[in-house]
Z-matrix of the N, CA and C atoms (Angstrom, degrees):
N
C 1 1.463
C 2 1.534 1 108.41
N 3 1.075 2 126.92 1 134.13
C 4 1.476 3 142.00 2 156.36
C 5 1.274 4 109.48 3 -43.61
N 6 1.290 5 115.41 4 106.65
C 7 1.169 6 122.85 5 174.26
C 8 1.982 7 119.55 6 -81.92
N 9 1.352 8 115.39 7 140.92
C 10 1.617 9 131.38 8 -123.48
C 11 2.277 10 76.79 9 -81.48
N 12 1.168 11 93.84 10 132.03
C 13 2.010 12 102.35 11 170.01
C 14 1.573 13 106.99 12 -96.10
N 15 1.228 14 133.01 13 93.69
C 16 1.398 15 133.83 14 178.05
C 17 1.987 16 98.30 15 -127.10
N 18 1.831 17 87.29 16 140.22
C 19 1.821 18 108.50 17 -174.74
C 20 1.894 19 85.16 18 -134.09
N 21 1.256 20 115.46 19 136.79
C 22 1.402 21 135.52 20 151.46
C 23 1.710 22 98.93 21 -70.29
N 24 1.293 23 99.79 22 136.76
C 25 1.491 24 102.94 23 179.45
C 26 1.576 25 107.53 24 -92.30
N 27 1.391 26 112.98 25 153.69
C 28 1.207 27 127.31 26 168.62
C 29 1.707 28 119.81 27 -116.29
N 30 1.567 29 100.41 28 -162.75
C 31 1.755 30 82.87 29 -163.54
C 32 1.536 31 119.66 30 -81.75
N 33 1.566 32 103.53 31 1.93
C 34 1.278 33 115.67 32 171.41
C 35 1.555 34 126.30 33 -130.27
N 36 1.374 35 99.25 34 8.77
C 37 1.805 36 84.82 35 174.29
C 38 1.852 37 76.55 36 -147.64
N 39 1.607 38 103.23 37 169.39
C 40 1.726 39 120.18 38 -152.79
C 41 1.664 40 97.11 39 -116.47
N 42 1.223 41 110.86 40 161.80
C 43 1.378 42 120.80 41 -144.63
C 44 1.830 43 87.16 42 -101.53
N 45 1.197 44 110.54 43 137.52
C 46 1.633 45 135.13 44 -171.56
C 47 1.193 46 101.30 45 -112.46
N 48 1.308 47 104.40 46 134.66
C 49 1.776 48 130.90 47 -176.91
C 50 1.588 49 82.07 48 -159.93
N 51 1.968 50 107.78 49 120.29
C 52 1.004 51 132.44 50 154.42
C 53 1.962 52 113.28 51 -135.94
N 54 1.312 53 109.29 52 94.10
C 55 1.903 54 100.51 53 -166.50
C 56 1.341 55 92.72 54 -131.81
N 57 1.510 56 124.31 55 104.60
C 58 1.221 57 123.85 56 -172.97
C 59 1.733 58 85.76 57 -86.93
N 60 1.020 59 146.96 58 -19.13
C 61 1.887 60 125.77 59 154.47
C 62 0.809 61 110.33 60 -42.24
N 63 1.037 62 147.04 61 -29.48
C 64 2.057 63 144.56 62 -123.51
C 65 1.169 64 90.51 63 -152.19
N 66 1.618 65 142.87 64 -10.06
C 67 1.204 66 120.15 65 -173.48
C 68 1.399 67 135.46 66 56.15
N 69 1.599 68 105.64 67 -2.52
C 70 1.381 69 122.94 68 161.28
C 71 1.496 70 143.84 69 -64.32
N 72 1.583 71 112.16 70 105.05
C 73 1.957 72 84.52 71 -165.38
C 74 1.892 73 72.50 72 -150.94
N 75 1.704 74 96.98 73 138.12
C 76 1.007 75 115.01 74 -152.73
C 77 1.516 76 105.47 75 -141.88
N 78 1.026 77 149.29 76 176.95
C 79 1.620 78 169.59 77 120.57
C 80 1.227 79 111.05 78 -122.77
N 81 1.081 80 122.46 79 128.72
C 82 1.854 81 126.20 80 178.86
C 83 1.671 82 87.88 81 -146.14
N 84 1.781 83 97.50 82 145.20
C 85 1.311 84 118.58 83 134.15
C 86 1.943 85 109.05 84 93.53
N 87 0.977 86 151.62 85 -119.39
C 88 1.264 87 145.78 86 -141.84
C 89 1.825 88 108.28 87 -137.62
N 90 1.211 89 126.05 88 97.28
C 91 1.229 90 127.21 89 -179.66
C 92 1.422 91 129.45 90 -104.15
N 93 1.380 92 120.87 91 56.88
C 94 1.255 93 132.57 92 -178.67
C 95 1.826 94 130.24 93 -106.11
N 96 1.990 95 80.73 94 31.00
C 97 1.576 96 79.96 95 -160.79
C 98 1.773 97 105.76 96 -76.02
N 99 1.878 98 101.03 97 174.54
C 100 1.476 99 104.42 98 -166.10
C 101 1.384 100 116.72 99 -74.78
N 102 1.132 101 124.98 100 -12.80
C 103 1.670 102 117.21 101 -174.33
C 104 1.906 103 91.85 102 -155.03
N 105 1.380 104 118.15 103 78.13
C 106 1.140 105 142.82 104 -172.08
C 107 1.591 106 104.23 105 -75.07
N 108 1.481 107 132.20 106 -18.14
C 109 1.364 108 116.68 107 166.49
C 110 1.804 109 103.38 108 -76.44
N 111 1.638 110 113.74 109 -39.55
C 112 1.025 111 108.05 110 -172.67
C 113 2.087 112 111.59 111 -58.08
N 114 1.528 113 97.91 112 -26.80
C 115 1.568 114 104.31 113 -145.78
C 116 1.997 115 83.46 114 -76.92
N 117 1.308 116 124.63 115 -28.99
C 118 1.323 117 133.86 116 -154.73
C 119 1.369 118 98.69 117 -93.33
N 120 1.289 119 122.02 118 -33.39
C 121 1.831 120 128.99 119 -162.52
C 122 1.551 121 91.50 120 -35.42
N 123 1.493 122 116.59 121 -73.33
C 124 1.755 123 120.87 122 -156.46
C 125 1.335 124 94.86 123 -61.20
N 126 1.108 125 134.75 124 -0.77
C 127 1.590 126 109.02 125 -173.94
C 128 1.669 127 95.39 126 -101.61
N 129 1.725 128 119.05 127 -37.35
C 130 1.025 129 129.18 128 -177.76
C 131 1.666 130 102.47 129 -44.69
N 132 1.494 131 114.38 130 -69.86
C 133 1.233 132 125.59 131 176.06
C 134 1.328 133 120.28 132 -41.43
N 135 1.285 134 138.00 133 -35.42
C 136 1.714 135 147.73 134 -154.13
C 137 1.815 136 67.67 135 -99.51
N 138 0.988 137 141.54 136 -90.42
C 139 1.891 138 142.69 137 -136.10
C 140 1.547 139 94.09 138 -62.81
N 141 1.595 140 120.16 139 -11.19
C 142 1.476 141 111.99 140 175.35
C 143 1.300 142 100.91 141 -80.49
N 144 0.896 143 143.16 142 -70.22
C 145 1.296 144 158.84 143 -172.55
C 146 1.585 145 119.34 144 -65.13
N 147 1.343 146 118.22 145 -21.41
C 148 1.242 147 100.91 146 148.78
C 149 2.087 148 125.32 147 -99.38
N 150 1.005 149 103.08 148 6.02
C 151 1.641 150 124.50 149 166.23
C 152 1.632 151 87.01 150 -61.34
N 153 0.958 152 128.12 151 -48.64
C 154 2.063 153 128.49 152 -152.15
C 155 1.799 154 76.53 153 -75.29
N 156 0.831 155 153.19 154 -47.27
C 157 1.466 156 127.86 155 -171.83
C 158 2.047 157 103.55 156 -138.03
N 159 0.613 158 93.42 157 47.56
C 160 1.894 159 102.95 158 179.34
C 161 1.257 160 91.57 159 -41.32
N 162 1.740 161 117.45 160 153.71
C 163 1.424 162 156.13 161 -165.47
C 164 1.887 163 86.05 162 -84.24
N 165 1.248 164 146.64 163 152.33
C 166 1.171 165 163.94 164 -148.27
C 167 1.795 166 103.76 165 -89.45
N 168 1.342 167 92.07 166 -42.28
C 169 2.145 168 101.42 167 165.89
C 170 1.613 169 90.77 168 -157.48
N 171 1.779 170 86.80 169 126.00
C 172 1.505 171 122.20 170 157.78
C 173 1.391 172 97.98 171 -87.73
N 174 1.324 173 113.41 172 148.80
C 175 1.494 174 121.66 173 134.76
C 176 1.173 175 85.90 174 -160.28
N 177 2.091 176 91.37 175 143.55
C 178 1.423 177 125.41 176 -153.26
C 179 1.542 178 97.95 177 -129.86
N 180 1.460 179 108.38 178 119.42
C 181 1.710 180 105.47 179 -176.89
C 182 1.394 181 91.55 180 -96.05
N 183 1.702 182 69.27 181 157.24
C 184 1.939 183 92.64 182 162.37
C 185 1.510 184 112.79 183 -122.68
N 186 0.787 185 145.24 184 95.76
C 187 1.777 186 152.49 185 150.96
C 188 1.379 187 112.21 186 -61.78
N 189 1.289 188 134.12 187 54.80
C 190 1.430 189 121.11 188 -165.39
C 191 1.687 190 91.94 189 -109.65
N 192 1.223 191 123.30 190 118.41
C 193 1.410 192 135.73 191 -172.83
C 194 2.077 193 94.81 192 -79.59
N 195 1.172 194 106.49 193 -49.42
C 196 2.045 195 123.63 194 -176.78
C 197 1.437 196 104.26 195 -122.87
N 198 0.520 197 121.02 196 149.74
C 199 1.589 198 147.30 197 139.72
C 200 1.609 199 153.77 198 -167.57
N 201 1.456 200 114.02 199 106.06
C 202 1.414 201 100.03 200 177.10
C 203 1.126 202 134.34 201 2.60
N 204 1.582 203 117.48 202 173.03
C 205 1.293 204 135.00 203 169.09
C 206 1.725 205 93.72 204 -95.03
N 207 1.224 206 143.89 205 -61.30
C 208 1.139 207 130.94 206 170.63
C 209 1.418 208 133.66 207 -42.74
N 210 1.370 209 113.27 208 -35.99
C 211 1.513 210 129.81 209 157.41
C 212 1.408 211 93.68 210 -59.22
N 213 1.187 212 136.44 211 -72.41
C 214 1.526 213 128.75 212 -164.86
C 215 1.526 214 114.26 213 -32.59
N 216 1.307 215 107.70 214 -27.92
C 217 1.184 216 102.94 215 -160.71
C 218 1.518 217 107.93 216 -91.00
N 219 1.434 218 101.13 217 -36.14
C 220 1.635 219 114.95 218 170.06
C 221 1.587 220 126.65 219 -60.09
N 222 1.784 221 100.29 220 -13.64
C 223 1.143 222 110.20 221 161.66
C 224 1.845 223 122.33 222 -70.95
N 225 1.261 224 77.03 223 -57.70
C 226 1.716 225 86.41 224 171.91
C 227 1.364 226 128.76 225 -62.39
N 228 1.610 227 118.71 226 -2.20
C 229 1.380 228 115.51 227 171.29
C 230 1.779 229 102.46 228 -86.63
N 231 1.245 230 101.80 229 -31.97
C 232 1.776 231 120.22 230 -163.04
C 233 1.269 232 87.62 231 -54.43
N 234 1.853 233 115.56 232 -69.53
C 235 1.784 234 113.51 233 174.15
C 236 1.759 235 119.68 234 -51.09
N 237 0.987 236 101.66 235 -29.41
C 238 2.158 237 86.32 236 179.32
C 239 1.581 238 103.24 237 -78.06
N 240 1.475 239 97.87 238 -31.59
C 241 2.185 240 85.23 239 166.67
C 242 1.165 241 115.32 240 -91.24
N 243 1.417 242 127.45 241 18.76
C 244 1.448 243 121.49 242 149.75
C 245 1.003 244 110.70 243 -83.36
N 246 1.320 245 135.76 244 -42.79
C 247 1.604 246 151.33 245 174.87
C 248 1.182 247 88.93 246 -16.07
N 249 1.572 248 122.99 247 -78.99
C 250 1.011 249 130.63 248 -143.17
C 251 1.610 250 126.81 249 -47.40
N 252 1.166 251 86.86 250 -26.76
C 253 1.920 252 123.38 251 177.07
C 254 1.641 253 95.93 252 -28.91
N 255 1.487 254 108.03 253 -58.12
C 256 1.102 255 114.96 254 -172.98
C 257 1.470 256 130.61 255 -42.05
N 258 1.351 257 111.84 256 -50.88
C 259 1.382 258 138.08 257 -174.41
C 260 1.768 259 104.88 258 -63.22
N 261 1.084 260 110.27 259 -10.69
C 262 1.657 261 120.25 260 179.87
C 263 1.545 262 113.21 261 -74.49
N 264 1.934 263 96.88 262 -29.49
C 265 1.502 264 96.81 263 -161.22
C 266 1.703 265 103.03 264 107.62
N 267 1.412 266 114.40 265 -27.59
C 268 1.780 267 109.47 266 -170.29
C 269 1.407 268 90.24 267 -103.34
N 270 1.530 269 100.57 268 -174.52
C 271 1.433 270 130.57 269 -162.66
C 272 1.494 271 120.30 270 -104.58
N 273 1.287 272 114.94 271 136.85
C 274 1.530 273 84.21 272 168.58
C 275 1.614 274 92.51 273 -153.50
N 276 1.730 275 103.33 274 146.99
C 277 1.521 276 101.01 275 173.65
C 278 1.663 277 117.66 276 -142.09
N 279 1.068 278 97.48 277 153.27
C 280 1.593 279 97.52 278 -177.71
C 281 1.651 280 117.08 279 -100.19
N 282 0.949 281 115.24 280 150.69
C 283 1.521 282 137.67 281 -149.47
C 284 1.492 283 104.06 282 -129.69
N 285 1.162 284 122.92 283 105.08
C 286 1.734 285 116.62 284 -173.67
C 287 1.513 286 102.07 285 -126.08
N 288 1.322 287 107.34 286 100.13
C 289 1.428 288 101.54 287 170.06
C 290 1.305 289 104.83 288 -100.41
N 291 1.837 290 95.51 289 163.32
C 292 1.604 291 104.10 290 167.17
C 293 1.776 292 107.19 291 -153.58
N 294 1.257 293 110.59 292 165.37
C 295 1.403 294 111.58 293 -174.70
C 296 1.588 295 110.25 294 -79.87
N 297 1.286 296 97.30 295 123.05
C 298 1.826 297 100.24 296 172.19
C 299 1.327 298 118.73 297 -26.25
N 300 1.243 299 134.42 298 132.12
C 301 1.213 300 146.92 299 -154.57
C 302 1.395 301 127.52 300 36.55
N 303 1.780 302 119.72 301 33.88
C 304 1.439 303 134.40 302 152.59
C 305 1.408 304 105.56 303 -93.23
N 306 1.823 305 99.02 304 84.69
C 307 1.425 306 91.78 305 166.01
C 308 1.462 307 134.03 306 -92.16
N 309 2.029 308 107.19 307 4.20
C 310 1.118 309 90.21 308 149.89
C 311 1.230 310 124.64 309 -59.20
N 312 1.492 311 135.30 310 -74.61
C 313 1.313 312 140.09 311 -164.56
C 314 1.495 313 96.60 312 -38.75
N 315 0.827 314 162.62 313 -43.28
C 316 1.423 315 152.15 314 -111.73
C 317 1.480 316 84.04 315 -113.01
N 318 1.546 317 131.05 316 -62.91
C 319 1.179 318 145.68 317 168.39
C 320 1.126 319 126.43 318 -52.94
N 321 1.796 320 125.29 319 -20.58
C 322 1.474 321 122.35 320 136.43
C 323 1.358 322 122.51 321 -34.98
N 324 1.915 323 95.97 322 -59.54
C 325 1.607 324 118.43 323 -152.54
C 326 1.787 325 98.31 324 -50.37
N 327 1.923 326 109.92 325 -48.22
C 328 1.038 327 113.85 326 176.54
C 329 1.253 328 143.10 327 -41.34
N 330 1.333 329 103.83 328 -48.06
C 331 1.581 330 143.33 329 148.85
C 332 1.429 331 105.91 330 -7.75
N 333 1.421 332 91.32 331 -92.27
C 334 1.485 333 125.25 332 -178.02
C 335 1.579 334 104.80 333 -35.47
N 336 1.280 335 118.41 334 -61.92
C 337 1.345 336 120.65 335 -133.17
C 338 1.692 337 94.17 336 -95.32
N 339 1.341 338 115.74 337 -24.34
C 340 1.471 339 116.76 338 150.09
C 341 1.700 340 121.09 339 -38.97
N 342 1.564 341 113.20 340 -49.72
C 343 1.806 342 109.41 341 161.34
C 344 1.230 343 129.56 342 -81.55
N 345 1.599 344 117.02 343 -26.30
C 346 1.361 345 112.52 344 151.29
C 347 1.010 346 149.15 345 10.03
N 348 1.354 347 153.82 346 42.08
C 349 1.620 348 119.15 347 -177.93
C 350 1.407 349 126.73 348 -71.84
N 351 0.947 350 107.32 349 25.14
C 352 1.717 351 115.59 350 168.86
C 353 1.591 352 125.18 351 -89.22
N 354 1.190 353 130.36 352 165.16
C 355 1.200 354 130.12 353 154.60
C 356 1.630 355 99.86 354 -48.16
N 357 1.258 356 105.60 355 142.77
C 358 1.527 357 119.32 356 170.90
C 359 1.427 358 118.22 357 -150.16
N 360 1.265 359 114.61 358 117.42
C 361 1.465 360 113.86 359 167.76
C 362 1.229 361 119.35 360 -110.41
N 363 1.605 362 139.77 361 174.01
C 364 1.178 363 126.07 362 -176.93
C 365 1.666 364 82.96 363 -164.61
N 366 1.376 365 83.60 364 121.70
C 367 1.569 366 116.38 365 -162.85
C 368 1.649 367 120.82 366 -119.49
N 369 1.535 368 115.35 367 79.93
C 370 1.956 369 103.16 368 175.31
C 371 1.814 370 116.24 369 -61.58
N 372 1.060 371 83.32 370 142.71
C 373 1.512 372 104.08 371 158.61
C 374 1.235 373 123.71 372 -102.39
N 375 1.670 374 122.46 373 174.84
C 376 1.556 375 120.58 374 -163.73
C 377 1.221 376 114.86 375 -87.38
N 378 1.285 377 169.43 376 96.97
C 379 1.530 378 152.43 377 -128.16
C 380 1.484 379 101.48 378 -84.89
N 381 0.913 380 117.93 379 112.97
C 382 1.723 381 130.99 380 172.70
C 383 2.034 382 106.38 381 -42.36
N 384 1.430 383 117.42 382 -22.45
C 385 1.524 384 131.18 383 -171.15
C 386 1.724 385 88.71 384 -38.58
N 387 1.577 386 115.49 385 122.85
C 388 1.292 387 112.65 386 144.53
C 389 1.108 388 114.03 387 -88.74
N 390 1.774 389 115.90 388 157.94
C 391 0.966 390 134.94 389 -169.67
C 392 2.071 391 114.52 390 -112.56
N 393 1.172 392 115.60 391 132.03
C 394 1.016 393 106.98 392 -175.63
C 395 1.435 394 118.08 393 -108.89
């Protein structure tokens, strides 16, 4: 069994949940880290290797509140090795949330899901902002 890839996020790179038990696979939170092929490699590697026998339906969120142009790109490798999902016979879809009235992210999500060939949804959430 593939053993589960989880990182606590910090103030510059986003918190990782990969648990093909749990069906959990995640990106959340702030992606501006300094050498982002290096920061992405293990995740690259863990989504290779579980692609060779993928769970029956992935779906892989994105919670990314920021992110680079270099992160952008590390995003878009994460989706062409989801692609691959396909070629198994299984499913796989991506999940792009963003906080109500982040219309950047939302306009990434769009972005994105225009090159896509995956299922893609793009999903707001409620903004936690209290109001005084």
């Amino acid at each position: 069994m593939l053993e589960a890839y989880k990182l606590e996020p910090t103030k510059t790179s986003p918190a990782i949940e990969l648990d093909k038990e749990n069906n959990k696979f995640s990106i959340a939170g702030r992606s501006i880290v300094e050498d982002p092929n290096k920061f992405y490699m293990p995740i690259y590697n863990w989504l290779e290797e579980y692609i060779k026998v993928p769970n029956e339906n992935t779906i892989f969120e994105f919670d990314l509140e920021y992110f680079n142009s270099s992160s952008a790109r590390q995003v878009m490798k994460i989706i062409m090795l989801l692609e691959k999902i396909k070629e198994t016979g299984n499913t796989a879809k991506i999940l792009w949330l963003y906080e109500e009235g982040d219309d950047m992210s939302q306009e990434r999500g769009e972005e994105i899901k225009v090159i896509s060939r995956l299922e893609f949804e793009i999903k707001e959430y409620p903004s936690d902002d209290i109001d005084f």
